[in-house]
C-alpha positions as CSV (number, residue, x, y, z in Angstrom):
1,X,0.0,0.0,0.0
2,X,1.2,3.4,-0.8
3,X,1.4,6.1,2.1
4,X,-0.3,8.7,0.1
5,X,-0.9,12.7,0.9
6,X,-4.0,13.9,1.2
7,X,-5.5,16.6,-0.9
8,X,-5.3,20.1,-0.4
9,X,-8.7,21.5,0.2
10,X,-9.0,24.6,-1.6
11,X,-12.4,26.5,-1.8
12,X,-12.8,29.4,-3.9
13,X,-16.0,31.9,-3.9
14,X,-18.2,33.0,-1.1
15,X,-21.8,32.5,-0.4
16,X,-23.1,35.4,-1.7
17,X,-25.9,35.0,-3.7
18,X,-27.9,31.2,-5.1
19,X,-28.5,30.1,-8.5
20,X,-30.4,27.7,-10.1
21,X,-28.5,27.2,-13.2
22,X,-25.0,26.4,-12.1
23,X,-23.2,23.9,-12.2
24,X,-26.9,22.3,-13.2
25,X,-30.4,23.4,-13.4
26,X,-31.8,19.7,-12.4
27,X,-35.3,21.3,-12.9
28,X,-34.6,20.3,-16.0
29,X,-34.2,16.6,-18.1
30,X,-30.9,17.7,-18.9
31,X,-28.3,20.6,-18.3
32,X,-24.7,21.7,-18.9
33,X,-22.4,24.3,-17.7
34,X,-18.8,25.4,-18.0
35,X,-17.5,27.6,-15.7
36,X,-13.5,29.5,-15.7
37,X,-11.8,29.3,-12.7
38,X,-8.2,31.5,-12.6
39,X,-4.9,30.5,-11.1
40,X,-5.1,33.2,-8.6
41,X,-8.5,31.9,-7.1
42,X,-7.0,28.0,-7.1
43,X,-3.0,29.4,-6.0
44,X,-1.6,26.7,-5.7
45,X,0.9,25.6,-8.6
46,X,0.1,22.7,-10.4
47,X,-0.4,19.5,-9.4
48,X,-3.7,16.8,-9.5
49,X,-6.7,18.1,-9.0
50,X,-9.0,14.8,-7.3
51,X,-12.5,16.7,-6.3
52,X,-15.0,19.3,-7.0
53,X,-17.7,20.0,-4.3
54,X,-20.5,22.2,-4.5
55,X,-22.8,23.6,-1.7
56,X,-26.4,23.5,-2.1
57,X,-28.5,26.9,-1.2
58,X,-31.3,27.3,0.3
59,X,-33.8,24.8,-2.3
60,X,-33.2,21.1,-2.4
61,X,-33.8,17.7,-1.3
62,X,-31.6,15.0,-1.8
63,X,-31.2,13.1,-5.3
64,X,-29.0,11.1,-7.0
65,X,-27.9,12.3,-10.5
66,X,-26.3,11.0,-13.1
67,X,-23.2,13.7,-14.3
68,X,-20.2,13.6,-16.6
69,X,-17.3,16.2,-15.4
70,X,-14.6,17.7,-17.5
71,X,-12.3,19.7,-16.3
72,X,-9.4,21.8,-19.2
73,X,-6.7,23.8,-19.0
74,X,-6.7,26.8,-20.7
75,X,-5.1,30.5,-21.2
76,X,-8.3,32.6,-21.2
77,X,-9.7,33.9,-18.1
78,X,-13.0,34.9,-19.3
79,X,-15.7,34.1,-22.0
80,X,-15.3,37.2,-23.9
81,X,-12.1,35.4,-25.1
82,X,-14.6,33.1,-27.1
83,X,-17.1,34.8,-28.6
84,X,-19.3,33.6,-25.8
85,X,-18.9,30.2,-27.4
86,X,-17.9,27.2,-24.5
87,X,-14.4,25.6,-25.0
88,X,-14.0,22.8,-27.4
89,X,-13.3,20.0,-24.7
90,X,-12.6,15.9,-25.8
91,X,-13.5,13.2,-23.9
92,X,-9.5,13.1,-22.7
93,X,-10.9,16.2,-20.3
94,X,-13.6,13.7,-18.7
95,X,-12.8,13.1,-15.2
96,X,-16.0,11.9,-13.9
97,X,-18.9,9.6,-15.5
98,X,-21.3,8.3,-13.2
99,X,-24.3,8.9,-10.3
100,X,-23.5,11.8,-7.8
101,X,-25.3,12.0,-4.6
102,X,-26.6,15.9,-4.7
103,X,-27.6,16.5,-1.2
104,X,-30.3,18.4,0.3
105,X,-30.3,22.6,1.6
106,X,-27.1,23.9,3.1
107,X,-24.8,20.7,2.2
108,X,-21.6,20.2,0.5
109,X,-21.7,17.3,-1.9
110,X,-18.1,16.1,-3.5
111,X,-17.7,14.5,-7.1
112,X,-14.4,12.5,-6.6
113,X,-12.9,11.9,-10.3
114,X,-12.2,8.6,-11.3
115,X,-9.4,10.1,-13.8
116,X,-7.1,12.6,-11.3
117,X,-6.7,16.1,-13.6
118,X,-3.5,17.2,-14.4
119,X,-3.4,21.1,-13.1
120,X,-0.5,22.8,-14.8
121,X,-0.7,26.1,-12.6
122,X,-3.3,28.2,-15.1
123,X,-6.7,28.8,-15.4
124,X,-8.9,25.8,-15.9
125,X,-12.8,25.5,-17.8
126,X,-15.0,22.8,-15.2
127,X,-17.7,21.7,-17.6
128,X,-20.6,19.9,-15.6
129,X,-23.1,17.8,-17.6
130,X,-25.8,17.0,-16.0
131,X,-27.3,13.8,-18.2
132,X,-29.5,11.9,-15.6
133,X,-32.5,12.6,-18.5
134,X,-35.7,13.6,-16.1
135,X,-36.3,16.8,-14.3
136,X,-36.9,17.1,-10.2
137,X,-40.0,18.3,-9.3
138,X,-40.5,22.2,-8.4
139,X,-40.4,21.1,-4.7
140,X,-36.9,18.9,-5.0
141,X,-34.5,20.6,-7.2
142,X,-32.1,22.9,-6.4
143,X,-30.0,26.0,-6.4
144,X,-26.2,26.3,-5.9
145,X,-23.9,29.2,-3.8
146,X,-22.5,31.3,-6.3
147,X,-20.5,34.8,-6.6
148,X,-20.1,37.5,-9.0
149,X,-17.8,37.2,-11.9
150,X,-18.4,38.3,-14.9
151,X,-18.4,36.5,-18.4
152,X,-17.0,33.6,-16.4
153,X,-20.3,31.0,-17.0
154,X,-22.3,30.0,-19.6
155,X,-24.7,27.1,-19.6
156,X,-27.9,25.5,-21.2
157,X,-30.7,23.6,-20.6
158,X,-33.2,21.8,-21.5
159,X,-35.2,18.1,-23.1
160,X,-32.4,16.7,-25.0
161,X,-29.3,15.4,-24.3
162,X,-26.0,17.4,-25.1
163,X,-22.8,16.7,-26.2
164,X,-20.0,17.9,-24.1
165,X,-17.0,17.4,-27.0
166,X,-19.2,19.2,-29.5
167,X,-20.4,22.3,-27.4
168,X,-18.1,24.7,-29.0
169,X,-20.1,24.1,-32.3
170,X,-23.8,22.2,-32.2
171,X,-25.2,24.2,-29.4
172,X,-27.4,27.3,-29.4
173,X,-29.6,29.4,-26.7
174,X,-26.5,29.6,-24.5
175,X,-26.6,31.8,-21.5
176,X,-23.9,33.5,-19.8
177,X,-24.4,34.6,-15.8
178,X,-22.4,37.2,-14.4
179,X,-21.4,34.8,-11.6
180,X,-19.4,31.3,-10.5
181,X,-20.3,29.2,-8.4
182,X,-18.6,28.5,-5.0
183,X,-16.2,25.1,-5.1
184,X,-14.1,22.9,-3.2
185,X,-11.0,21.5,-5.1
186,X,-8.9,18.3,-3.7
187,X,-5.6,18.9,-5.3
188,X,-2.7,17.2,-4.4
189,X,0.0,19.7,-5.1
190,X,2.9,18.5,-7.1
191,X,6.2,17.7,-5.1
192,X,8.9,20.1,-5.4
């Protein structure tokens, strides 16, 4: 058995404000988002990024969902940088595929990726798909802590599914909100 570190915690964002739409809008069959994160808010070199967590608002009962997360490397630090277009991503950027335990009101719930992300020390895109194909009721589904930052999210909705590696191009009725929400990422930080 190996004696392995444990993950850096870092969470980024406050709870200033809820939304419904990031990283998912689960009143919905189906839902995507991709969301800019910059090396100043993670600050901590690279290394391998392990886990994303989110914290639930104030709407919300617990459900289990099915999501696919994809997490990018890139040089822009906002989505003026794209046209307002989401980042082409491949399915080499998938991290997680699988069901994810969303909890209820005021709880953090953590996506640990089966494929560990390489962090070179930038800015990174975190695309969450939401797949699972049937909406939660008015009364069940939830909304998310988020804070401002602007042209740093876009995200769609809706009753078909999407493809996360052809976003960039199929995908139209995007919307952008001037906000991110607040995360949680388990990095192990490179050794020196």
């Amino acid at each position: 058995t190996t004696n392995e570190k444990a993950p850096t915690i870092v969470e980024i964002g406050t709870e200033s404000d809820v939304t419904e739409y990031l990283p998912v809008y689960d009143y919905s069959a189906y839902s995507i988002s991709q969301q800019i994160y910059t090396s100043t808010e993670i600050a901590l070199g690279n290394g391998t990024i392990r886990s994303v967590s989110f914290k639930i608002g104030d709407k919300g009962s617990a459900a289990t969902r099915r999501y696919e997360v994809y997490l990018k490397n890139i040089t822009a630090s906002s989505f003026q940088e794209t046209g307002y277009n989401y980042f082409e991503l491949s399915s080499s950027d998938k991290v997680y595929d699988g069901a994810v335990a969303v909890g209820g009101k005021q709880e953090w719930f953590t996506i640990n990726f089966t494929t560990p992300f390489e962090y070179t020390g930038g800015n990174v895109v975190l695309c969450v798909y939401d797949k699972t194909g049937t909406a939660l009721s008015k009364d069940y589904y939830h909304n998310f802590y988020k804070y401002a930052a602007s042209d740093r999210s876009l995200y769609n909705k809706g009753y078909f599914a999407y493809d996360p590696t052809t976003l960039a191009t199929s995908v139209s009725g995007t919307t952008t909100e001037p906000s991110v929400n607040l995360i949680r990422f388990g990095i192990l930080p490179s050794e020196v």
